[in-house]
N, C-alpha and C positions, 0 to 999 in steps of 0.2 A: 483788695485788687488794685491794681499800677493800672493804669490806663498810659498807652505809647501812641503816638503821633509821627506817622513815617513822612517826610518829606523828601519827595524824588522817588515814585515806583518804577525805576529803571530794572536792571543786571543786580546792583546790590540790593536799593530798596526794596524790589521781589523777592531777593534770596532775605531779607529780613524780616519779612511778612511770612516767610512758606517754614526757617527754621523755629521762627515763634509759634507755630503750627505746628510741624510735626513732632518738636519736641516739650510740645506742651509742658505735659507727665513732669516731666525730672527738671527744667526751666522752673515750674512752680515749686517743686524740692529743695531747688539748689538755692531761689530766690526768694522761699520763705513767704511767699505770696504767688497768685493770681497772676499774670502777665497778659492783658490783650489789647490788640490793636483799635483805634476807635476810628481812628482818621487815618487818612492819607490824602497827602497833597502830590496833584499831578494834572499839570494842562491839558493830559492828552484822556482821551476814554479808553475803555480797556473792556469791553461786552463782553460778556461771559465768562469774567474774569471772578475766583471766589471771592473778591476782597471789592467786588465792585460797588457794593451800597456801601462801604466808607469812604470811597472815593469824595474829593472836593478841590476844587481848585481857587479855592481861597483861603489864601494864610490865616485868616481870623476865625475861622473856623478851628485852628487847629492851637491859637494861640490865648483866645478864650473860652477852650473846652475845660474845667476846672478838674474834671475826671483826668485830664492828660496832665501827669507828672515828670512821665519823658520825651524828649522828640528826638526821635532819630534823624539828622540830616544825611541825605545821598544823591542830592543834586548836582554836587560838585561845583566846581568853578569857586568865585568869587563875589559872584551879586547875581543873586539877592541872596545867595545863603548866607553871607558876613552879616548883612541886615537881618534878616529873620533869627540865626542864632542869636544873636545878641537880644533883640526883643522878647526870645523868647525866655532869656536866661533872664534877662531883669524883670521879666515877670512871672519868677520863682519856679520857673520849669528844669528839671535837668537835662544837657543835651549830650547823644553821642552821637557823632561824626567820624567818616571813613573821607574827610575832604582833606586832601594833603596840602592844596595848594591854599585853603581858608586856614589851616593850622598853620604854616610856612607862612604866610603874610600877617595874621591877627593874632596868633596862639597867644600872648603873652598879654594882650588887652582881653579876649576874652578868658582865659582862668581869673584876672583879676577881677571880674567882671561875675565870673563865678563862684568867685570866694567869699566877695561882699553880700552876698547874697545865699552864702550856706547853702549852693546847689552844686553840682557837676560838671563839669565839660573832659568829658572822654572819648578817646580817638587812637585807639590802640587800632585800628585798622588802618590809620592814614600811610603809615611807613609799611608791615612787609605784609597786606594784607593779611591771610591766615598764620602768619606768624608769630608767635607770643613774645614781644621785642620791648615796646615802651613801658609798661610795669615792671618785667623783669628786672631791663635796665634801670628801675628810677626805685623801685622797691629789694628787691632780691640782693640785688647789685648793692644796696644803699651805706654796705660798711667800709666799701675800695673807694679809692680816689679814682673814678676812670679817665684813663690818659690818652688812649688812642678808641677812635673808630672805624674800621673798614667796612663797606659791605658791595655784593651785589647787592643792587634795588631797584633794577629795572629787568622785569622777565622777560619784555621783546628782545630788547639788544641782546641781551645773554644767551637767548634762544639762535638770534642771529649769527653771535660769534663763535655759537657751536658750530653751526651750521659750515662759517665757512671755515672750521679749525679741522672740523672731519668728515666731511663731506668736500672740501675747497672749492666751496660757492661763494663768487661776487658778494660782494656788498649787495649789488642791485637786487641780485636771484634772492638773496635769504630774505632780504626784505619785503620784495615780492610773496615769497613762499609765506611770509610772517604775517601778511594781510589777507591772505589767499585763508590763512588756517585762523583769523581774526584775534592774532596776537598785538597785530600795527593797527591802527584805525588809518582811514586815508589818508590824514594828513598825518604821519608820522612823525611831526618835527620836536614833540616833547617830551619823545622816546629816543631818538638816535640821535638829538641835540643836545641829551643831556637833562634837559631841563625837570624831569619827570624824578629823577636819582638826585638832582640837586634841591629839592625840594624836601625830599624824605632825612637827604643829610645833615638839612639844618633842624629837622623836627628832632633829630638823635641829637647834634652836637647841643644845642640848647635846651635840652632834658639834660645833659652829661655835663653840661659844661655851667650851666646857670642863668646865660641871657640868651637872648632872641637874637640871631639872625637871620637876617631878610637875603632869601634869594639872589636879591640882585647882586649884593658884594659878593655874591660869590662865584671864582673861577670855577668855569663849566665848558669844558670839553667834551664832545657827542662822538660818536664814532664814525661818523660821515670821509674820512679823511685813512680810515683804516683800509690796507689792502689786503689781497693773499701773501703779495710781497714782504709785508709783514708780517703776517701769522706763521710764514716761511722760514722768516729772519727770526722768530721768537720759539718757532720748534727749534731751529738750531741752536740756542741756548737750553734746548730741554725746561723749555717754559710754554705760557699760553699769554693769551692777549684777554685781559678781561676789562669791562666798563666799572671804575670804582670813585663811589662818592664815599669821600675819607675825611677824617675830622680829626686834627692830634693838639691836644693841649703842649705850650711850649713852655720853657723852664721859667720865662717870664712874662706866663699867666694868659698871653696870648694866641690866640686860637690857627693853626693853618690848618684850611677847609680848601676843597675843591672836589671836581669831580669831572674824569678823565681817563684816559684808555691808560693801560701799565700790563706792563710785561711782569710777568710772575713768576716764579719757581717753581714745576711741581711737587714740591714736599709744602707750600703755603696752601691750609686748605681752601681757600677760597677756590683753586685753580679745578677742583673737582666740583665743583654748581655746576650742572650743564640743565641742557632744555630750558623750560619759561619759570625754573625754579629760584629765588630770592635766597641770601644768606648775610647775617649778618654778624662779624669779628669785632667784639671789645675786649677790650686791654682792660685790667684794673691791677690797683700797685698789689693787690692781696692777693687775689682770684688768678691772676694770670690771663691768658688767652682764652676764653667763652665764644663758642658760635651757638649763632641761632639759623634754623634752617627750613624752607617748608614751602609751599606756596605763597608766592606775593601778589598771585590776583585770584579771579575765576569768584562766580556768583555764589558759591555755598562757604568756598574758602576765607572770603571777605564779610558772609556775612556771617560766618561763625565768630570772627572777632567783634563785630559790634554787637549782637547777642551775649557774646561774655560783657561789655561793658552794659548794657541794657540791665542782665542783670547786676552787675556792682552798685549799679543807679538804683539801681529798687534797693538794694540792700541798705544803702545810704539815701534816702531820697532826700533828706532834711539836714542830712551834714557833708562840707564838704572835702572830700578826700583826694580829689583833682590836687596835680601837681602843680606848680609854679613858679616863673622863671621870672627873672627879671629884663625890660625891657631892653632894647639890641643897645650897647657900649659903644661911644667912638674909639676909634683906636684897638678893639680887641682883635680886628681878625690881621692876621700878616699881610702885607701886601704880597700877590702870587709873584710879582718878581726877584723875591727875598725868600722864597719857601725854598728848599733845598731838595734834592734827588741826584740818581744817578741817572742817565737818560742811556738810551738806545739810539745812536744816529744812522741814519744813512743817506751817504754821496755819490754822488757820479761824478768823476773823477778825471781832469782831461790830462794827467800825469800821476808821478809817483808823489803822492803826500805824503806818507806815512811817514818822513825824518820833521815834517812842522807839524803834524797830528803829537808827536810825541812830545817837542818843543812846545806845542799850544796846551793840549789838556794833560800833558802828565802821561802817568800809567794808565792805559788802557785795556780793554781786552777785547781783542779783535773777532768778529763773528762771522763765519762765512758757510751761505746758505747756498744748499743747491740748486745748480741754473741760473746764479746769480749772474749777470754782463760781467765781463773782463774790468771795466772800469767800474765795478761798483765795490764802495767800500763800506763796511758798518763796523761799530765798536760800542762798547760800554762805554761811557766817561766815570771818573769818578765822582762821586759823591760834591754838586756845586748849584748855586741859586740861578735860579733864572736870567735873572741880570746878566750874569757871570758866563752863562753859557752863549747867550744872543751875542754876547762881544768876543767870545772866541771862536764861534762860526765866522762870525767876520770876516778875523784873522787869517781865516785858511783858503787861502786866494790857490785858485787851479781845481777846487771841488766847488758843488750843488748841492746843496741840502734837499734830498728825496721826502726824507720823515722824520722825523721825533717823538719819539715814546719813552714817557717815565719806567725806568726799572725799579720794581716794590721788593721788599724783604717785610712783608706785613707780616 
């Protein structure tokens, strides 16, 4: 028998306690052992809850029970789960974890941490929730070179930018509507700022790519900034506006990462994820184009991934098969002013540009949406770095820069 130590009886933590319950039966089939709950850490009480006499709200209870060989973390955040995983990995426990933001800031100290130590750190829940994404990619995947990654990985925003792609609700109404139906949490900002997608890109790109990077180098754009105006200007291209945290190896060896709004095609299938659904597109030089698609949150969908790593953990409890990356590199990620795209511009226009539009960016192709103002203008640019584009807005004296949005060919 495995004895498990749940920390955090939240949304996941309960849905990891109720699927190690009702699927007992086949969990012990599939894990070749016994699987039960002994503890659970959690501040709060929880009366008449089934799992209430394992309840304790002290981590030592959970870190010197000898019977506990795994600890589920689902606290979230950064502290005290950084501290507690770690303590509890060097004192020979396996952990698995659904914390994106403790894998994006620590993952590469703790695998090492649980290597020396012949135990586990698994967290196939932390990127698309229910989605079967970081094994695949690190095992399945493991004969390709993988060279690009796209994905949806935020279900609010995704949910939102259905909303106003087919329904043409505000920014403010869908997000509204996206709390109202507790897709946003109050403070929304690390969902529509990005920061939620940019976290789960680095846990991909440094599974794929070999080292750790840290969130904060990396460009992150939120969708706070998007209109109808846009999603207007992006059906007229026979495309959609989606939130995409993207990660592409370059031919020398360094990484361009970010995560930001992009005009899409509809023949790229990213452009069909609609509602609070997650997907996520790898490139490999053998494989080709792979998506993964499914739920990327919700309490049964999230805790059915860390239930499959729960069980891997019992199957291995004494050797370690956790992956491992090497610590984050100076110099590996491009600086976002040197990353390349085509963008989507649009101007308000107090004359005729369009003979220094052509003189400034080249060939273009012009896009015109309907109900657009008389002076408004937008175009493709082609294919130019950041840098390159900020000094040729400059240039074009007599227009206003409206918007900016990358155009993808994922």
């Amino acid at each position: 028998m495995i004895g498990v130590g749940i920390m955090g009886y939240g949304t996941v933590g309960s849905g990891v306690a109720e699927v190690l319950s009702m699927n007992a039966a086949s969990i012990t089939q599939k894990a070749g052992c016994q699987i039960e709950v002994k503890k659970i850490l959690d501040l709060r009480d929880f009366p008449g809850d089934p799992n209430e006499g394992k309840l304790t709200k002290d981590f030592q209870d959970i870190l010197k029970d000898e019977s506990i060989q795994i600890v589920v973390e689902t606290m979230g955040g950064l502290h005290p789960a950084y501290e507690f995983v770690k303590q509890a990995l060097e004192a020979d426990k396996n952990v698995v974890t659904s914390n994106k933001l403790l894998v994006a800031e620590k993952g590469d100290e703790l695998l090492q941490i649980a290597k020396e130590h012949q135990r586990n750190f698994f967290f196939e829940a932390s990127v698309g929730g229910g989605i079967p994404i970081l094994w695949p990619l690190y095992e399945c995947l493991a004969a390709n070179e993988v060279t690009e990654i796209a994905g949806i990985l935020n279900g609010t925003t995704n949910f939102m930018l259905n909303k106003m792609i087919e329904e043409k609700m505000t920014f403010d109404d869908a997000l509204a509507l996206a709390q109202k139906l507790g897709y946003a949490e109050r403070d929304p900002s690390a969902d529509i700022d990005g920061h939620d997608a940019c976290r789960k890109i680095c846990i991909l790109a440094a599974l794929a790519f070999g080292n750790h990077i840290y969130p904060q180098d990396v460009y992150c754009e939120g969708l706070r900034n998007v209109t109808l105006e846009d999603v207007a200007t992006a059906a007229a291209m026979d495309s959609v506006i989606k939130l995409i945290g993207h990660a592409k190896k370059c031919d020398d060896g360094r990484v361009a990462i970010g995560v930001y709004p992009m005009v899409l095609k509809q023949q790229c299938l990213l452009t069909h994820v609609s509602d609070v659904f997650n997907a996520v597109q790898v490139k490999g030089n053998a494989v080709g184009d792979v998506m993964f698609y499914g739920p990327g949150a919700g309490k049964l969908p999230t805790a059915s991934a860390v239930v499959g790593d729960v069980i891997d953990a019992a199957k291995h409890v004494s050797m370690n098969k956790s992956p491992v990356w090497a610590p984050a590199k100076e110099g590996s990620i491009v600086p976002q002013e040197n990353v390349e795209s085509a963008f989507v511009l649009r101007f308000s226009c107090d004359c005729d540009v369009t003979p220094a539009v052509h003189a400034i960016f080249g060939d273009v192709q012009y896009v015109y949406r309907e109900g657009a103002p008389a002076n408004e203008l937008a175009f493709v640019t082609p294919v130019l770095s950041e840098k390159v584009l900020q000094e040729k807005i400059k240039q074009l004296a007599g227009a206003t820069l409206i918007s900016s949005l990358r155009f993808g060919t994922l």
